[in-house]
N, C-alpha and C positions, 0 to 999 in steps of 0.2 A: 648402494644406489648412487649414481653422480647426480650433477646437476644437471645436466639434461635429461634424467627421465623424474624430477619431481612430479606427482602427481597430488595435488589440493582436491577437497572436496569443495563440492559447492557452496557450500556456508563460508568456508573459508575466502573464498575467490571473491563471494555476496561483501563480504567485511574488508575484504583489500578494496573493491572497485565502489565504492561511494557516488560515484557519477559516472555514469555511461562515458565510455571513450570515443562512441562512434554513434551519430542519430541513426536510430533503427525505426526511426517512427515510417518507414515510408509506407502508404497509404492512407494516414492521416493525416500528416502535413510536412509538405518538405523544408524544415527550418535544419540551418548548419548547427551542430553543433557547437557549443560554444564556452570558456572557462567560466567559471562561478563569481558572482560578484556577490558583494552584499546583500543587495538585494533578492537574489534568485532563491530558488527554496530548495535544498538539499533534499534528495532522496538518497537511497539506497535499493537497490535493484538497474535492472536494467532498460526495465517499463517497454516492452516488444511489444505488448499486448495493450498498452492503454488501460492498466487495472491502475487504482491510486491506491492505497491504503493507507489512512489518516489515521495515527494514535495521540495520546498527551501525556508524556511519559514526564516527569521531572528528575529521574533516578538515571538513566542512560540514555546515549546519541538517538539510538531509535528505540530497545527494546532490548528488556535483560532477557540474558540468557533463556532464562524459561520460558519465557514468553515467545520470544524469539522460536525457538524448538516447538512451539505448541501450533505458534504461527506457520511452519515447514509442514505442517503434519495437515493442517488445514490446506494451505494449498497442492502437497500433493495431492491429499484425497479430492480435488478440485480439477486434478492433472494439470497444474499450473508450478511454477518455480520461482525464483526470484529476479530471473532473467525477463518474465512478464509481467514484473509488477515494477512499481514505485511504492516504498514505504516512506512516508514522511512521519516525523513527529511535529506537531507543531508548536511543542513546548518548546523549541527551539527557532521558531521564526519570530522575524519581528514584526514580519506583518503577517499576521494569522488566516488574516482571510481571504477566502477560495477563490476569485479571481486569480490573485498573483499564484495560487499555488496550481490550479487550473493550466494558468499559460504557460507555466513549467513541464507541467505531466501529462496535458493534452488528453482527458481522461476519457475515456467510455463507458466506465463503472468506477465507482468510488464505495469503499469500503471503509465504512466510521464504526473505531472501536472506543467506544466512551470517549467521544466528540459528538455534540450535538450540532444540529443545520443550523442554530445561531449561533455558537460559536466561534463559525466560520464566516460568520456573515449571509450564511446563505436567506431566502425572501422566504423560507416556506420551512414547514418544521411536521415533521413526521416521527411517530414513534420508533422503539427496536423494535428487528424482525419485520419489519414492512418492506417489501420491495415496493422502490417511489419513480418514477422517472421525470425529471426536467432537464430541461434544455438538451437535451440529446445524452444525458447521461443516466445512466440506473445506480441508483442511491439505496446503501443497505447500511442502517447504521444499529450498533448490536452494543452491548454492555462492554468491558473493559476486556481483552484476552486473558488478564490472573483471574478473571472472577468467573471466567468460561469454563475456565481446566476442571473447576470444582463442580462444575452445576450438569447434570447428564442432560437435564430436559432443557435447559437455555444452547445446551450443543443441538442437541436433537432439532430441535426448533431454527437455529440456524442453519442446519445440513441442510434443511427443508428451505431454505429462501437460499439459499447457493444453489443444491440442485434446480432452485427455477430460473437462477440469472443464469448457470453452465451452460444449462441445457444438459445435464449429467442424469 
């Protein structure tokens, strides 16, 4: 094989590209693209879709391995990729709260996996497994992804609030 027919999977490609190299928000909002400063909130993916996905990892940048793979398995069954999402951890911001990470990922759904709505500072606080909507976003916020892989009825229960945000 030379170097011109490398071929990456996507996981791979997901873990080289840290930040979008090109805004692909068009039809949400036309902002330039722009380098990362201190301030701004690091994702992972390439957020096409306006999905956020919020974890609170202290062990890895976003999500170990495991979790990471349990995560793929969930969005494909979703027919989603990484290419439509944003995953942030926010164990790694300094400012935690959903405004600033908001203006970053410009979201339409946000998915909190053991993040609570006042964690992030959000005004309003809902259990897991509730689909919630404010302010123009649909809020699902679910127990941790290690403690999902183990639990059939805490999956179960969340396929069922994803098939209602899909439409799947």
């Amino acid at each position: 094989m030379s170097l011109q027919n490398i071929q990456l999977s996507g996981d791979t490609i997901a873990r080289l590209y840290t930040m979008p190299l090109v805004n692909m928000n068009t039809g949400r909002q036309d902002t330039p693209a722009r380098p990362e400063t201190a301030q701004d909130c690091r994702f992972l993916g390439s957020n096409k879709k306006g999905i956020t996905i919020l974890v609170d990892i202290t062990d890895a940048s976003f999500l170990p391995d495991h979790s990471f793979n349990f995560l793929m398995g969930i969005l494909n069954a979703c027919k989603l990729n990484m290419e439509d999402v944003a995953l942030v951890n926010i164990n790694n911001l300094k400012d935690r709260g959903y405004t600033g990470i908001y203006n970053t990922t410009r979201p339409v759904i946000s998915l909190l996996f053991d993040v609570s709505p006042n964690s992030i500072g959000l005004p309003l606080q809902f259990p897991d497994f509730q689909v919630h909507k404010y302010n123009n976003i649909t809020y699902l916020s679910s127990p941790s992804l290690s403690s999902l892989e183990n639990d059939k009825a805490a999956k179960a229960v969340l396929w069922n609030c994803l098939k209602t945000i899909f439409q799947l």
